[in-house]
C-alpha positions, 0 to 999 in steps of 0.5 A, a space after each residue: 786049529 780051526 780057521 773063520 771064513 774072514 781068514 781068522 784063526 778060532 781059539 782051540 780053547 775058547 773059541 775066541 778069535 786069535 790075533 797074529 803078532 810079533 815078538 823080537 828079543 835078543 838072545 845070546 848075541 843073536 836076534 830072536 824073532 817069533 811069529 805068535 798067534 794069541 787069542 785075545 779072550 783067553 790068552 792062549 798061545 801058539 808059536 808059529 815060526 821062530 826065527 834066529 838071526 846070527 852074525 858071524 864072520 862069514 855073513 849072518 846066519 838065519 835059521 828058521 823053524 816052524 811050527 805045526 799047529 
């Protein structure tokens, strides 16, 4: 993925520029978090990290994966 110089990430696609946002939802008993990249002109979409959050008895349970672009 290609960067702009005012820190923009460039569409792979179509060139566009890309918009970074959020996404929540709750899965399984488990909060899911994403952090997206998705460009505005195309729709194309880039997960960048995902991250679970999990209750337990002990404590909450965070695990995160990232994502390569």
């Amino acid at each position: 993925m290609i960067w702009r110089k005012n820190g923009a990430p460039k569409c792979p696609r179509c060139g566009g520029k890309m918009m970074a946002f959020m996404e929540a939802e709750n899965v399984d008993g488990a909060k899911r978090v994403r952090y997206v990249l998705r460009c505005k002109s195309c729709g194309y979409r880039n997960v960048l990290q995902d991250i679970t959050l999990r209750k337990s008895p002990q404590g909450v349970s965070v695990s995160i994966m990232r994502h390569c672009f």
